[in-house]
C-alpha positions as CSV (number, residue, x, y, z in Angstrom):
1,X,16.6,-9.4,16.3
2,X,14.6,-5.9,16.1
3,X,16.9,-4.4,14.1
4,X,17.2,-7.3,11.2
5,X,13.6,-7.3,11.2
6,X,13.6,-3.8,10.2
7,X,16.1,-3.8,7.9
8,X,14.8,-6.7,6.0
9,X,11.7,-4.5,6.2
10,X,13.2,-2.1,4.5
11,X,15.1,-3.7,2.1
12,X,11.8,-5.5,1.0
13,X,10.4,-2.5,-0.3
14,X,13.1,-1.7,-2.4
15,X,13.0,-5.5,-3.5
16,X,8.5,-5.3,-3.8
17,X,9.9,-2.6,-6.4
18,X,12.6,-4.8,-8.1
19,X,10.4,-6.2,-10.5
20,X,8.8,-4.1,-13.1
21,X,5.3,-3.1,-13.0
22,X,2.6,-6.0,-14.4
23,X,0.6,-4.9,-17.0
24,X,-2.9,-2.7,-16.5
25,X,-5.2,-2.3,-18.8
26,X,-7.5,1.0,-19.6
27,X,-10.5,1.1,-20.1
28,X,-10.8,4.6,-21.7
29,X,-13.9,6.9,-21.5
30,X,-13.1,8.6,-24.5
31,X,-14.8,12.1,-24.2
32,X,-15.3,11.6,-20.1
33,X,-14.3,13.9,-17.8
34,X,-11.7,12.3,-16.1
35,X,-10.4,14.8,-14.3
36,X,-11.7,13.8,-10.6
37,X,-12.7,10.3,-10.1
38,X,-14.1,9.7,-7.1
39,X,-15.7,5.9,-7.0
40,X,-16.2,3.3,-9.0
41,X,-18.3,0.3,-8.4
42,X,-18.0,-3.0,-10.6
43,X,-21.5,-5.0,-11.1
44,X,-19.9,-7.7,-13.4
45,X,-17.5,-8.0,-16.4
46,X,-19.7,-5.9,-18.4
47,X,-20.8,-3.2,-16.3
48,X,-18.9,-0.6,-14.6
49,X,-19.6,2.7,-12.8
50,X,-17.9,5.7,-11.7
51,X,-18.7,9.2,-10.3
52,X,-16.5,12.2,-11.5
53,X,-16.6,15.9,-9.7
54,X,-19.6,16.9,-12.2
55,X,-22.8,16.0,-10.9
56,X,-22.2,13.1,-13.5
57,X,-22.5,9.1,-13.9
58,X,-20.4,7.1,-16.0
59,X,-21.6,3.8,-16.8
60,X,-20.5,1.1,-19.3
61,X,-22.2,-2.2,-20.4
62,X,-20.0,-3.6,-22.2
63,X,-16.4,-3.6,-20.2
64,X,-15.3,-0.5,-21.2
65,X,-16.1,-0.7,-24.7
66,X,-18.4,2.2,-24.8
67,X,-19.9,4.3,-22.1
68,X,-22.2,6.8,-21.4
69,X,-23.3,9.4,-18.8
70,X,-26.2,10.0,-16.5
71,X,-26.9,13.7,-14.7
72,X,-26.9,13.3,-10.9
73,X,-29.8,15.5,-9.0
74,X,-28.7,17.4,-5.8
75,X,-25.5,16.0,-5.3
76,X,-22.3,17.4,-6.9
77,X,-19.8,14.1,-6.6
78,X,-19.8,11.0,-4.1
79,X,-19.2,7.1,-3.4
80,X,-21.3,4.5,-5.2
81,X,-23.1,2.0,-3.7
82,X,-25.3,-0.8,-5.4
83,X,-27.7,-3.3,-3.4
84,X,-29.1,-6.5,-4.9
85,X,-31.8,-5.1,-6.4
86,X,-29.4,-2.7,-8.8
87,X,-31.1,0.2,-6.9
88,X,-27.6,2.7,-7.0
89,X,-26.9,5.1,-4.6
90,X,-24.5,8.1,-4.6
91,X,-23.7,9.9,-1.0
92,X,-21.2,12.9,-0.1
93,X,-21.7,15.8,-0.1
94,X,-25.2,17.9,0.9
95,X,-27.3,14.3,0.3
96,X,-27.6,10.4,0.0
97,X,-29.6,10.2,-3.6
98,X,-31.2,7.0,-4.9
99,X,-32.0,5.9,-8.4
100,X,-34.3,2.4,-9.1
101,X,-34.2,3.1,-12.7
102,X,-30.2,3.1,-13.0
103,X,-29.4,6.5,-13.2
104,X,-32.4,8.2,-15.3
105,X,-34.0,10.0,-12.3
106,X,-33.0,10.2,-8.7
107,X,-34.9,10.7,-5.2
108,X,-32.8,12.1,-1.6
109,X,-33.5,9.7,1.1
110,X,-32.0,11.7,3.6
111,X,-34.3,13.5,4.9
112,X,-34.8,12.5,8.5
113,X,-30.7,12.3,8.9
114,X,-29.5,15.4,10.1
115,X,-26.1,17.4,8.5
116,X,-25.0,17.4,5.0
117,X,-22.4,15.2,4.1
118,X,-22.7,11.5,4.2
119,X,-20.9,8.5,3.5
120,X,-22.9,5.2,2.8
121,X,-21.9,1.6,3.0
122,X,-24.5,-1.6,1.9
123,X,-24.5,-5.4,4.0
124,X,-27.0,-7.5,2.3
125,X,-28.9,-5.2,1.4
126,X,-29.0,-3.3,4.9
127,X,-28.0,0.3,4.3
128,X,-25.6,2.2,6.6
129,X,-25.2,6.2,6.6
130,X,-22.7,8.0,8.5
131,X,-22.3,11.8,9.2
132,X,-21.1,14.4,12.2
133,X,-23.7,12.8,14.4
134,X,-22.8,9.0,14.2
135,X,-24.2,5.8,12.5
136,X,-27.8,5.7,11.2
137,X,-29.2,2.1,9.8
138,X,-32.0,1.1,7.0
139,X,-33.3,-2.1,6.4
140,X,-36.4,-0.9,4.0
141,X,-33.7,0.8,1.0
142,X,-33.7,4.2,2.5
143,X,-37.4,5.0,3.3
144,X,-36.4,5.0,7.1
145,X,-33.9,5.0,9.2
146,X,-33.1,4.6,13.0
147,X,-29.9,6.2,14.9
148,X,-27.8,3.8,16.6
149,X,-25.7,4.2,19.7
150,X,-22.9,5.2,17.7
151,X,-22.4,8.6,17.9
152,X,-19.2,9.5,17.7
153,X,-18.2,11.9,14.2
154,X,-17.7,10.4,10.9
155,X,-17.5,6.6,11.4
156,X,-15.8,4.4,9.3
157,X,-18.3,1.6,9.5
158,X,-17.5,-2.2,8.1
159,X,-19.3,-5.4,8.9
160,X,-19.0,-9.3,8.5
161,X,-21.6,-11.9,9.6
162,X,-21.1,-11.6,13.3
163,X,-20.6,-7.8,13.7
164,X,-20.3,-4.0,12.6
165,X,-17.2,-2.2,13.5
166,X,-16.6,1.2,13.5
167,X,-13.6,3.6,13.7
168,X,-13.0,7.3,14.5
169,X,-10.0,8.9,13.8
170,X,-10.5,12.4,15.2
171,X,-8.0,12.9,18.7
172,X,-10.7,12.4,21.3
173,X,-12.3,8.8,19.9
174,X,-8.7,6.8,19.1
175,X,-10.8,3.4,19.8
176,X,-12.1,0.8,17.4
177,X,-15.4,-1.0,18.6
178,X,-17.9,-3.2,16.7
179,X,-21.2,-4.3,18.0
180,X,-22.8,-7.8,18.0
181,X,-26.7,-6.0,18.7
182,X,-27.0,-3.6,15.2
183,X,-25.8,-0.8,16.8
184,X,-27.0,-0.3,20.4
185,X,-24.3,-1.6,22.4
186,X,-19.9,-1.0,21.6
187,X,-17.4,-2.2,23.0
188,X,-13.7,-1.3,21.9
189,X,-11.0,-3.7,20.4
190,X,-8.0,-1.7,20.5
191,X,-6.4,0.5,22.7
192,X,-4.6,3.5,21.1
193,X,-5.5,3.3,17.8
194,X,-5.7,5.5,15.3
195,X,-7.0,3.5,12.3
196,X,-6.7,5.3,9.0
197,X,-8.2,2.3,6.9
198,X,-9.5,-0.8,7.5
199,X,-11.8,-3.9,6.0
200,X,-13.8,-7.2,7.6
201,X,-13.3,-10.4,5.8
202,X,-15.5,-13.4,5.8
203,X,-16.3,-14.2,9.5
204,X,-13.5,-13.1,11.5
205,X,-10.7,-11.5,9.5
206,X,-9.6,-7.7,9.8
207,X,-6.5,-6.0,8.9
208,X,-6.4,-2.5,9.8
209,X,-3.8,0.2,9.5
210,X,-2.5,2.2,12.0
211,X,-0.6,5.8,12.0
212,X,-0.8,6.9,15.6
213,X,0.2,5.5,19.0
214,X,1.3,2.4,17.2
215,X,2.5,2.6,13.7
216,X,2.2,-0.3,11.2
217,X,-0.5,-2.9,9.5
218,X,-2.4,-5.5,12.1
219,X,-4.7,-8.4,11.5
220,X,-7.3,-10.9,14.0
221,X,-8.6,-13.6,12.6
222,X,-10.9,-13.6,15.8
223,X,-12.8,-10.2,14.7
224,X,-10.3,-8.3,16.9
225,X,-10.1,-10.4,20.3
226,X,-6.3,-10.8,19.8
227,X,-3.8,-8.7,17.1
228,X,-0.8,-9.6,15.4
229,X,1.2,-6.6,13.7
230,X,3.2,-7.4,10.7
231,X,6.7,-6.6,9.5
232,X,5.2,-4.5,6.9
233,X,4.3,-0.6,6.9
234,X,5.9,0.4,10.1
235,X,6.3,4.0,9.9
236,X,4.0,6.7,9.7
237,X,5.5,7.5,6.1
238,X,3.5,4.3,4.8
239,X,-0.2,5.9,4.9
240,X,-2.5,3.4,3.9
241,X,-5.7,4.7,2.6
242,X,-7.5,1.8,1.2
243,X,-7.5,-2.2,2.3
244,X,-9.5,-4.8,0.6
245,X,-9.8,-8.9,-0.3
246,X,-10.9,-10.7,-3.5
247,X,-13.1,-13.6,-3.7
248,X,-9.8,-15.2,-5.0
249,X,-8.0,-15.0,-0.8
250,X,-5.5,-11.9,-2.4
251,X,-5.1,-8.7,-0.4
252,X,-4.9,-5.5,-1.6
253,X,-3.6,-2.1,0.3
254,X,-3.8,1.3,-1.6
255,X,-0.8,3.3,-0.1
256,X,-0.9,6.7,-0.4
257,X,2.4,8.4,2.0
258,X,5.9,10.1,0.8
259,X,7.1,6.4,1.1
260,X,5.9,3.5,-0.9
261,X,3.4,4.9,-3.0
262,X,1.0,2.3,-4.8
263,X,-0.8,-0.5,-4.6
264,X,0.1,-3.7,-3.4
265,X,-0.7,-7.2,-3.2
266,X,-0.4,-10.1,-1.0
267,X,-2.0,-14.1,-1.0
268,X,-1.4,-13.5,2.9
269,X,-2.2,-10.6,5.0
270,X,0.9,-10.8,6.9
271,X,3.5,-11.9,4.7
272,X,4.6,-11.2,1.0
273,X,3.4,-7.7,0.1
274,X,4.2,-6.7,-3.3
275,X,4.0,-3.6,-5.2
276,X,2.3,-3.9,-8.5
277,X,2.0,-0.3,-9.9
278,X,0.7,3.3,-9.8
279,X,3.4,4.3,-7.8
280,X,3.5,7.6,-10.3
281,X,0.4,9.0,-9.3
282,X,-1.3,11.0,-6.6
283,X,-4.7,10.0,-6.5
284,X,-6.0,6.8,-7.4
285,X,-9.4,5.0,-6.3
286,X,-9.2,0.9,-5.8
287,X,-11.9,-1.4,-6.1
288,X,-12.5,-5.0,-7.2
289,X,-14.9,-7.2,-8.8
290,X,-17.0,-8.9,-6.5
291,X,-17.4,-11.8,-8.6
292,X,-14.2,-12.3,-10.0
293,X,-10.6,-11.7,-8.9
294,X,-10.3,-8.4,-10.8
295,X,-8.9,-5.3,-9.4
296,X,-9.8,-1.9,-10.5
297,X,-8.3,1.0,-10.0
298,X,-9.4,4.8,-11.0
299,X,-6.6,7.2,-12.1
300,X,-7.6,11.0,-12.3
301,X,-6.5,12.3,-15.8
302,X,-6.0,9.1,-17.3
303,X,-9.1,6.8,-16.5
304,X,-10.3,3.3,-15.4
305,X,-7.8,0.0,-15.2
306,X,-7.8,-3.2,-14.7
307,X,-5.6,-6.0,-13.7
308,X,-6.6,-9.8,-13.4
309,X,-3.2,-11.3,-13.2
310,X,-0.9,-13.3,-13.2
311,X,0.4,-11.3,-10.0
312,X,4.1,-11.1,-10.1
313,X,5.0,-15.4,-9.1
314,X,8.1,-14.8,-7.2
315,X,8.2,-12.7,-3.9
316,X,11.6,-11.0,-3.9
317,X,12.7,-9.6,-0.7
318,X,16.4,-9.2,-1.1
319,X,18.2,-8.0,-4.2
320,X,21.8,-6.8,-3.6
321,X,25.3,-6.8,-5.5
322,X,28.9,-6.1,-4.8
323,X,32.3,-5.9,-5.6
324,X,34.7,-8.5,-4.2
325,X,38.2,-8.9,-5.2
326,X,38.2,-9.2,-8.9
327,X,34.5,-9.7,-9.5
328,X,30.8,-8.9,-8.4
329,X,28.4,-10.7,-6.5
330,X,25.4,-10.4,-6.5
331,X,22.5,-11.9,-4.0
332,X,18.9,-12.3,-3.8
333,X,16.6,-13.8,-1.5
334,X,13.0,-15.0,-2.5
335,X,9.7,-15.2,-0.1
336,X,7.9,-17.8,-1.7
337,X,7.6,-19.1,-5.4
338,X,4.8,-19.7,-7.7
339,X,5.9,-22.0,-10.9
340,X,9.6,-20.1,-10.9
341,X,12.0,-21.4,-13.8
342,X,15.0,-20.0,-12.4
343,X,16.3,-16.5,-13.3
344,X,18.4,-15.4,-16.2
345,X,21.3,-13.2,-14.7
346,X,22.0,-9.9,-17.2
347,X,24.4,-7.4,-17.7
348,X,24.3,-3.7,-19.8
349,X,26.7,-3.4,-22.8
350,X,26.4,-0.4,-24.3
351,X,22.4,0.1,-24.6
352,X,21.8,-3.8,-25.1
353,X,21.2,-6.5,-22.1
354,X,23.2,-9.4,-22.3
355,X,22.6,-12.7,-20.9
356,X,25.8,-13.7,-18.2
357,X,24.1,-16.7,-16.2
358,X,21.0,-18.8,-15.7
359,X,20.4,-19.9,-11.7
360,X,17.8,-22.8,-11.4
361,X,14.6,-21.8,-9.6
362,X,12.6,-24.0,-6.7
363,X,9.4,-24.6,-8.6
364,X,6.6,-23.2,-6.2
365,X,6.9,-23.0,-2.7
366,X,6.4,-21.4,0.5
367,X,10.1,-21.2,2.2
368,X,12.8,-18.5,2.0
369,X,15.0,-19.4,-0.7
370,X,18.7,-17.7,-1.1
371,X,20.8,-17.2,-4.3
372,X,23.7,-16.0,-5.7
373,X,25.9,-15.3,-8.6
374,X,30.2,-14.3,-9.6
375,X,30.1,-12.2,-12.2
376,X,33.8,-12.8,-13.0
377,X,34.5,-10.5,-15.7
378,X,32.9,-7.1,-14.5
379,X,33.7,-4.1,-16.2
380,X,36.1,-1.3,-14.7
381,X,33.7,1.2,-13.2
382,X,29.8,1.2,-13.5
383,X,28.1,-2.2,-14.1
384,X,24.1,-2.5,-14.3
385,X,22.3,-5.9,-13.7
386,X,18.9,-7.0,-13.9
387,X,17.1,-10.2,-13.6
388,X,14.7,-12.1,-16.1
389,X,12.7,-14.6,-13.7
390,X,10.9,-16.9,-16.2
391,X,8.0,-19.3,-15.4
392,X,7.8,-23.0,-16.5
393,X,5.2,-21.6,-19.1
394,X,7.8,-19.6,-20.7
395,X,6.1,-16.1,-18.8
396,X,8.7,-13.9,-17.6
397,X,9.2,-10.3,-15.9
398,X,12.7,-8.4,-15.0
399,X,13.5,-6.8,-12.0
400,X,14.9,-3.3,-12.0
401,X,18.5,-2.3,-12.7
402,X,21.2,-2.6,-9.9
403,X,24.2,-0.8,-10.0
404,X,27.5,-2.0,-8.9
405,X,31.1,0.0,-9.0
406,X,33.8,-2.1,-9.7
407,X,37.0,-1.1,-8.3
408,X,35.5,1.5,-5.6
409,X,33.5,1.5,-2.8
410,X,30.7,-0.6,-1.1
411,X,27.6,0.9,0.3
412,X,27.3,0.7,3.7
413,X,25.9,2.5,6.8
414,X,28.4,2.2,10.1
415,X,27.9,2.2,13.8
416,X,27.1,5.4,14.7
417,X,30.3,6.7,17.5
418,X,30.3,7.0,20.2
419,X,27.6,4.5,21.5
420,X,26.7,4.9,23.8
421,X,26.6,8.8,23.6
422,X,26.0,12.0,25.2
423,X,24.8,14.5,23.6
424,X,25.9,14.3,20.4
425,X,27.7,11.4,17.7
426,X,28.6,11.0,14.9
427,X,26.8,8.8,12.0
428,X,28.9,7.7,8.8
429,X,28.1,5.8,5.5
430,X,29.8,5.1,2.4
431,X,28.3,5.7,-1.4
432,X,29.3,3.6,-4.5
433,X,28.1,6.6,-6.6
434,X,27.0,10.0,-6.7
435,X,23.2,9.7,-4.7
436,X,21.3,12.0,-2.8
437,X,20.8,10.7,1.0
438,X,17.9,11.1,3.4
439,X,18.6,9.7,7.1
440,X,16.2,9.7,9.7
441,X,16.2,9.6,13.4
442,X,13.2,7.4,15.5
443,X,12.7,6.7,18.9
444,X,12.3,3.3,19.9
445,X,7.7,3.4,19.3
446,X,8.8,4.5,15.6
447,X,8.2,8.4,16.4
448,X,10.1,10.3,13.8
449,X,12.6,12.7,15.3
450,X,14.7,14.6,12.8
451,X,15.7,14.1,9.0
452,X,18.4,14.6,7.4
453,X,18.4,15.1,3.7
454,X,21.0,16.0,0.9
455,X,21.0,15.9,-2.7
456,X,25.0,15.0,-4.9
457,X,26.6,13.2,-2.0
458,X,29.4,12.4,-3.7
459,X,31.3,8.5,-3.7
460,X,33.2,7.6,-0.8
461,X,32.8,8.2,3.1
462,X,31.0,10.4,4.7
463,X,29.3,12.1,8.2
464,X,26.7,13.8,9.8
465,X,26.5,14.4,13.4
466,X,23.5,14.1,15.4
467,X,22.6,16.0,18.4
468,X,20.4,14.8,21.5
469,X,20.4,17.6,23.8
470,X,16.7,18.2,23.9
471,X,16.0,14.3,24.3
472,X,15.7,11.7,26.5
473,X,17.8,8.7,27.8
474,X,17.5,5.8,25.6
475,X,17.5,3.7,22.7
476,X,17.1,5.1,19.1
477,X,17.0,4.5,15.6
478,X,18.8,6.1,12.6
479,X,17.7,4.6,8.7
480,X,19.7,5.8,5.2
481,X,18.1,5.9,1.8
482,X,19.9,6.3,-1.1
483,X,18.8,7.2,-4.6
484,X,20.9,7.7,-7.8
485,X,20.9,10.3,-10.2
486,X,18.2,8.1,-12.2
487,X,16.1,8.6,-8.4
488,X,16.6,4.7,-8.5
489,X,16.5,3.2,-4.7
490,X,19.9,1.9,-4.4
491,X,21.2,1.4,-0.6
492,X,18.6,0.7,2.6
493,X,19.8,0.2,5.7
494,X,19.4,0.9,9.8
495,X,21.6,0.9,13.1
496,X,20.5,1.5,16.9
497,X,21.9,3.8,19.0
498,X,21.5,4.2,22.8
499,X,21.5,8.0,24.4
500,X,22.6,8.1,28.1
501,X,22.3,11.2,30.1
């Protein structure tokens, strides 16, 4: 059961990538520097704010329409942060600066906080500063402030109704603790974590990402008494550098690893994750509108967009195609659906997209739905297919291009032999087409052990052999990914091999 869970795990993020991107919109700051954004903080429709690497302010009033820029005293660049008053604060590096008359003059409030860089979070209006030296807390806007019991290097510090929680990631202070008292007393909530990003939601709810000890996204819905880790993000490739939650119930992760780069969405923190763009870039910031269900997201270079949806309806977790006697076909299997039509089946001719076959969809619902289609008159060689979901109100969205060789050879990724083995065996897998390969080796906690990568495997069989000389007894795990020449995902699979000494 492990290992279909795994490789429906990774055959999802091929599939989260299957349909194209949705649509972003961007704002441009014509004439802004653009060059290093580093935070943005939405007030309303209308009024937006980001920081750049200038000792600069960017504000607009009128959604993006027009903007205009504010100097920044004593601070070079940093995170925003707005209470209800519209008092905005900037913290990073050398000082936490504070403006009451939205960006025209500014005043450090720093001053009886020890070290020089900062980061600065706001909870109704109660201001919390971290540096080297722990957690400090205001509750008069910055004038003072009071060291908690916290004081453990660089917190990340979130809070909900009940509690503040805190995380550390440095090597000696792996725990995650929250305290019910503002700050004197912590207890921990995990053991062996190593928590790269996390948020609280509402009363009770965290999700949290992890990429030591124990790999992979978690949430509580009991502010950490109890876990549950999802099927989602399982490997340390997946780095997760930014979680949040829209006034609208939809989760958002910012992924930022060599695997699965973007952002992503799900109605459910531990089901249905979906990529819905900036998969291109290396930097990004994420943030949304707190009064709307709005997502923004900061590009360096390019600028500020937005996205309001509608979020991709149909949760494809399975999109795969074959050749079978004297015609393809091809398979796909749906999460969930929101107001699906059915999907138009297409094939390439020449540079056009033809329409081959229309397969009824379920409407909207919450099961796992499978379907299939016989292309009966495939072309000799390389055929390309895409899907056209379409929504009842005539919306639709395509998914990308799968390739299938008719008349040669199936993907696939065999037992590995001998298995049981010792030292050393022999993995094989077959190609439909010309790809470049990567295949990795994990132990049994997800620890990755070797990697194998090649670029022009050619079509047909081939091997690799893997030695485990210098490792224990026990079970292991080997993955394949396959790109084409058009760096297109094509093939994901897994096995399980056991090493006996």
């Amino acid at each position: 059961m492990a290992k279909i869970m795994r490789v429906i795990f990774y055959i999802l993020f091929f599939a989260c990538s299957c349909f194209a991107q949705d649509e972003w919109v961007l704002i441009s700051p014509s004439g802004l520097a653009v060059n290093f954004i580093s935070d943005i903080e939405v007030l309303n429709a209308d009024t937006i704010l980001f920081t750049n690497n200038l000792q600069q302010l960017h504000i607009t009033e009128d959604g993006g329409e027009n903007w205009y820029s504010k100097a920044v005293d004593y601070i070079p660049t940093g995170n925003i942060s707005v209470d209800s008053k519209q008092n905005i604060y900037i913290s990073g590096l050398q000082a936490i600066v504070k403006s009451t008359d939205f960006g025209n003059t500014w005043t450090r409030i720093d001053s009886t906080i020890p070290e020089l860089e900062y980061g600065l979070s706001i909870y109704q209006d109660t201001l919390y500063a971290v540096n080297y030296t722990g957690l400090y807390i205001s509750s008069d806007y910055g004038s003072s402030w009071y060291h908690t019991n916290y004081t453990k290097p660089w917190p990340g510090i979130k809070r909900n109704q009940k509690y503040i929680f805190a995380s550390n990631i440095l090597p000696a202070h792996l725990n995650f603790e929250r305290s019910s008292d503002n700050g004197q007393t912590w207890i921990s909530i995990t053991d062996g974590f190593q928590v790269t990003a996390y948020d609280a939601f509402n009363e009770n709810e965290l999700l949290l990402f992890s990429n030591w000890g124990n790999f992979g996204l978690f949430y509580s819905d009991d502010n950490g008494d109890s876990w549950t880790k999802t099927d989602y993000f399982q490997f340390p490739e997946y780095e997760i550098r930014g979680i949040t939650k829209s006034i609208g119930e939809r989760y958002f992760l910012k992924v930022t690893g060599v695997e699965g780069k973007g952002i992503y969405t799900s109605t459910s923190p531990t089901t249905g994750w979906k990529y819905i763009g900036f998969g291109d870039v290396n930097r990004t910031v994420m943030v949304l509108d707190n009064q709307r269900d709005i997502l923004y997201v900061g590009v360096d270079g390019e600028g500020i967009y937005y996205y309001s949806g509608p979020y991709t309806p149909v949760e494809l977790i399975r999109y795969s195609g074959k050749a079978v006697g004297l015609s393809v076909i091809l398979e796909w299997q749906t999460a969930s659906e929101a107001n699906n039509k059915g999907f138009e089946i297409e094939r390439k001719s020449g540079d056009s997209w033809l329409k081959i076959g229309f397969a009824e969809g379920n409407g909207t619902t919450a099961d796992t739905h499978h379907y299939s289609f016989i292309d009966k008159t495939p072309e000799p060689g390389i055929n390309e297919y895409r899907l056209k979901q379409i929504d009842f109100d005539g919306r639709f969205i395509y998914s990308e291009a799968l390739t299938v060789i008719f008349g040669s050879y199936e993907y696939s990724l065999n037992q590995n032999y001998p298995n049981p083995f010792n030292p050393s065996t022999t993995i094989s897998f077959t190609l439909q087409e010309e790809c470049s390969v990567k295949i990795r080796i994990y132990d049994a906690n997800g620890q990755l052990i070797e990697t194998h990568t090649k670029e022009n495997y050619s079509i047909g069989r081939h091997e690799i052999n893997f030695d485990g000389k210098n490792l224990a007894s026990g079970v292991y795990l080997y993955r394949i990914e396959a790109s084409n020449k058009k760096n297109i995902s094509v093939f994901f699979d897994m096995g399980k091999m056991v090493l006996i000494k």
